[in-house]
N, C-alpha and C positions, 0 to 999 in steps of 0.2 A: 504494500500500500504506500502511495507518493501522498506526502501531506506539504500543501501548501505552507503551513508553520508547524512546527517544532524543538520543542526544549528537551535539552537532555540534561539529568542532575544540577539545571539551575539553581540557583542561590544565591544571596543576598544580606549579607549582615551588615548591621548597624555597629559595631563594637562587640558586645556579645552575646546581642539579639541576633536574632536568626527572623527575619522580616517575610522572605522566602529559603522553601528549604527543600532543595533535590527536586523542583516540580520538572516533571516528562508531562510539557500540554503536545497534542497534537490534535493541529486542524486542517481536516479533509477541502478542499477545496468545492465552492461552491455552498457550504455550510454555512447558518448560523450556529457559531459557538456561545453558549449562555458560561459566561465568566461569571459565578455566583459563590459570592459566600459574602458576610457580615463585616459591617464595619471594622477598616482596622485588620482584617483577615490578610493582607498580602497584595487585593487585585491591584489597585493604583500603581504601587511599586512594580509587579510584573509587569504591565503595561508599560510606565516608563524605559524599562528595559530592554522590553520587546523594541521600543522607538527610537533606542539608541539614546535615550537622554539622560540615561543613567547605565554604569558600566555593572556589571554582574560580579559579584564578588570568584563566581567558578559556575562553572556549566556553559553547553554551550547552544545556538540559538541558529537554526537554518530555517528562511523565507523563500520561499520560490527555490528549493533544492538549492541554495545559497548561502553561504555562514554570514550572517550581519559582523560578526567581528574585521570579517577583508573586505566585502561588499555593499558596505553600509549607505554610503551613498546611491547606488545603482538599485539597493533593494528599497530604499526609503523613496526614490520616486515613484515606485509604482504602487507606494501605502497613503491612505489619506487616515487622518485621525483626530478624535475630540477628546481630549483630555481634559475631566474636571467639567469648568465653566468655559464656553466661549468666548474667546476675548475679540473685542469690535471695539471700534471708534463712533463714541455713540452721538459724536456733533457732524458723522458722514452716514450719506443713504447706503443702503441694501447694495447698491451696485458701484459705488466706492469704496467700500469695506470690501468686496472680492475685486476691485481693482487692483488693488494695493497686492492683495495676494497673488493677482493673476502676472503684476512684474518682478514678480518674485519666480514664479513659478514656469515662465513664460511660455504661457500657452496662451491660443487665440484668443481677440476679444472677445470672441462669437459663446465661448465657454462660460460668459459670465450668465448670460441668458437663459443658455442651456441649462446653470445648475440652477436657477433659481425657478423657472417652468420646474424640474424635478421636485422639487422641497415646498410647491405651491406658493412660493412670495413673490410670483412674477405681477400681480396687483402693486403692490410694493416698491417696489425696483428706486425709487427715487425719492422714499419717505427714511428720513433719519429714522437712525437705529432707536436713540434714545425714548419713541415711542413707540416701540416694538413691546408685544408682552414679553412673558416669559417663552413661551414656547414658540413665538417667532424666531426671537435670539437662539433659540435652540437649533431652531431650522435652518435658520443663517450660519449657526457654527456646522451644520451639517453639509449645506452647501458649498462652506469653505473647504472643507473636507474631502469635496468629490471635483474640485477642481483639475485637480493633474489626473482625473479619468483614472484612479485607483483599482488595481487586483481584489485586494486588502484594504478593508474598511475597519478601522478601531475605536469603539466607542464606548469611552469610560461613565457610565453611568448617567443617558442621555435622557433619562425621564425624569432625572431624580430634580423634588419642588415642584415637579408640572401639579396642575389640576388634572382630572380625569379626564377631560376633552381634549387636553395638550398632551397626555400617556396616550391616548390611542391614534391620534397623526402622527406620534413620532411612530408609534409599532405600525404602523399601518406602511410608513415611510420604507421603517426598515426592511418590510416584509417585500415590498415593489422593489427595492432596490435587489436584493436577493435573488427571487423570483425575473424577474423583468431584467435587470443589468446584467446577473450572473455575479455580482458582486459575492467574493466571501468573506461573511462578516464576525468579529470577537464583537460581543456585548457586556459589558459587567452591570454587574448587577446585586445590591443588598438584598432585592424583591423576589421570591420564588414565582411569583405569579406574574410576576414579568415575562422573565425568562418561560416560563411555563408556555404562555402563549406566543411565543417565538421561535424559541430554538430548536435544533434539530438534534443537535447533542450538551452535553451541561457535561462541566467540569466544576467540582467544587472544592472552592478550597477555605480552609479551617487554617489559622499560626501560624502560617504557611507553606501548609502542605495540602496537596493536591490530597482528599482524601476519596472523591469519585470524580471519574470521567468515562462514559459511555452515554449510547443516545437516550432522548428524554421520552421513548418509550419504555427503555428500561427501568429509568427511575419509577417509570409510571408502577410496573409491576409492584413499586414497595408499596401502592397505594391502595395495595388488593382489598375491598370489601371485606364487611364480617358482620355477622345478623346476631343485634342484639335485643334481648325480650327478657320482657318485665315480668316479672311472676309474684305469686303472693309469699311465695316458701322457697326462695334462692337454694338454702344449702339440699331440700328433697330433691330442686329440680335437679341440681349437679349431680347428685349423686345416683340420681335413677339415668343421669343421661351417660355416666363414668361407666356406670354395669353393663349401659348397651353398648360399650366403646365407643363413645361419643365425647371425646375430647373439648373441655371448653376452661374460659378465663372469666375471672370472677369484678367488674370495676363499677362504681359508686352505683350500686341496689342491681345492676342488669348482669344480664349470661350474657357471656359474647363468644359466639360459634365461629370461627375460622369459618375459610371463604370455604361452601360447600355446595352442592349441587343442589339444584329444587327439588329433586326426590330426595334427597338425604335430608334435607328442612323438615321439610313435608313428614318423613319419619320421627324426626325428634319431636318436633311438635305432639305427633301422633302419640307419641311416646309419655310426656309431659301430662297431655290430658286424659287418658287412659290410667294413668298413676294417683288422679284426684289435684292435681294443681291445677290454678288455675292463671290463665293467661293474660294481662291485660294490655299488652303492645310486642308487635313486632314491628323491628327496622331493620333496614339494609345502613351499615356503618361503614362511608368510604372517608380512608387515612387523605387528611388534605398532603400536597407536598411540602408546605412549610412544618407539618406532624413531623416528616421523613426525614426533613433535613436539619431539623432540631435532635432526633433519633441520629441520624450520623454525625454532629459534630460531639452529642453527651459522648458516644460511644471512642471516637478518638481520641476524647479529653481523659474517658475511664482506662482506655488500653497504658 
């Protein structure tokens, strides 16, 4: 398998913090990658590392089948990225703030156009920034982003402050850009349910260590269903349901039956009221992914 990006035993100290520690990310090209874990976790710093703006304490980093340690230049043209906040000049319009980037970058005027039609601010184009909401300047830093026609789009935490109307343009953004450009994009992200309605694979990391990376169907699996019901006599129902080999968990008054099949339900059940209990609710219990992913950073912090 060829990955557009890749870390091997990355790393990062601060003195004799360990900020990032031995992360192997790799990403598939044409992906949304969901960079997720909690404040303070690592993503910022890999990112900046990833962009060359900060040097790795060891481990090493290849872009486009290229090491950024020799190729840093040549790989960093064909990367566009929003680190943090957007920074604009907010006494200049929408298309003097990508001016500015576009003689730096020197690519056609015609580019300026084009990225802001992509990003929806082409209404805009000529109203200062300093009256832009939040999630304009968002969009605008996104635009700046996609100037030099970017492989690799990097984007450190592009929702974070929006209002809910301003989360779903930018994922909406992102997902066009994906989809439509063929762009392959890193996201980070505090938010599970960001990432959740995004990516196509999640890497998570915890202290800074990568402690899951595979696609976000798989995490989905940890979110397996489990049918919980209310009884008048908890410890009879367990117990009559243990003798039929009916495995169950005991949490605040309710059974809770592991993911099981309708006829196997349909039996316990059978089984519960035939015994003289009595029943007064059944539910189907699906694990949110912020359950899961609170579930694997305890479980790293216990190892």
């Amino acid at each position: 398998m060829e990955y557009i990006l890749e870390t091997k035993e990355l790393t990062k100290r601060f003195g004799k913090e360990e900020a990032v520690s031995k992360l192997d990310m790799k990403i598939k090209k044409g992906e949304i990658y969901g960079f997720l874990g909690p404040n303070g976790a690592g993503k910022t710093t890999t990112i900046r590392i990833l962009l060359g703006l900060m040097k790795p304490t060891s481990g090493s980093i290849r872009i486009f089948q290229e090491n950024l340690d020799t190729e840093r230049i040549s790989i960093l043209k064909r990367v566009g990225s929003l680190v943090e906040n957007p920074s604009y000049y907010p006494h200049l319009t929408a298309y003097e703030n990508l001016e500015a980037s576009r003689k730096i970058l020197e690519v056609p005027k015609a580019r300026i156009q084009e990225v802001l039609n992509i990003v929806g601010l082409s209404d805009v184009t000529n109203k200062k920034v300093k009256g832009f909401s939040l999630g304009m300047k968002q969009r605008l830093g996104i635009a700046n982003s996609l100037m030099n026609n970017p492989e690799l789009l990097i984007l450190d935490e592009p929702t974070n402050g929006l209002d809910p109307s301003g989360i779903i343009e930018i994922r909406n953004l992102i997902n066009r850009l994906a989809n439509e450009a063929g762009i392959t994009i890193l996201i980070s992200s505090h938010l599970l349910s960001e990432v959740d309605q995004l990516a196509t694979t999640v890497g998570i990391i915890n202290k800074g260590k990568l402690i899951f990376q595979d696609s976000i169907d798989v995490m989905r699996r940890y979110a397996q269903q489990s049918i919980s019901i209310k009884v008048n006599d908890s410890e009879k129902a367990r117990n009559m349901l243990f003798s039929n080999g009916i495995k169950t968990n005991y949490e605040n008054g309710r059974i809770l039956l592991p993911e099981l099949a309708d006829m196997e339900i349909a039996e316990a059940i059978r089984i519960l009221v035939e015994s003289g209990v009595s029943i007064y609710r059944v539910e189907e219990e699906k694990r949110s992914l912020e359950e899961i992913f609170l579930q694997m950073t305890r479980e790293e912090e216990d190892d």
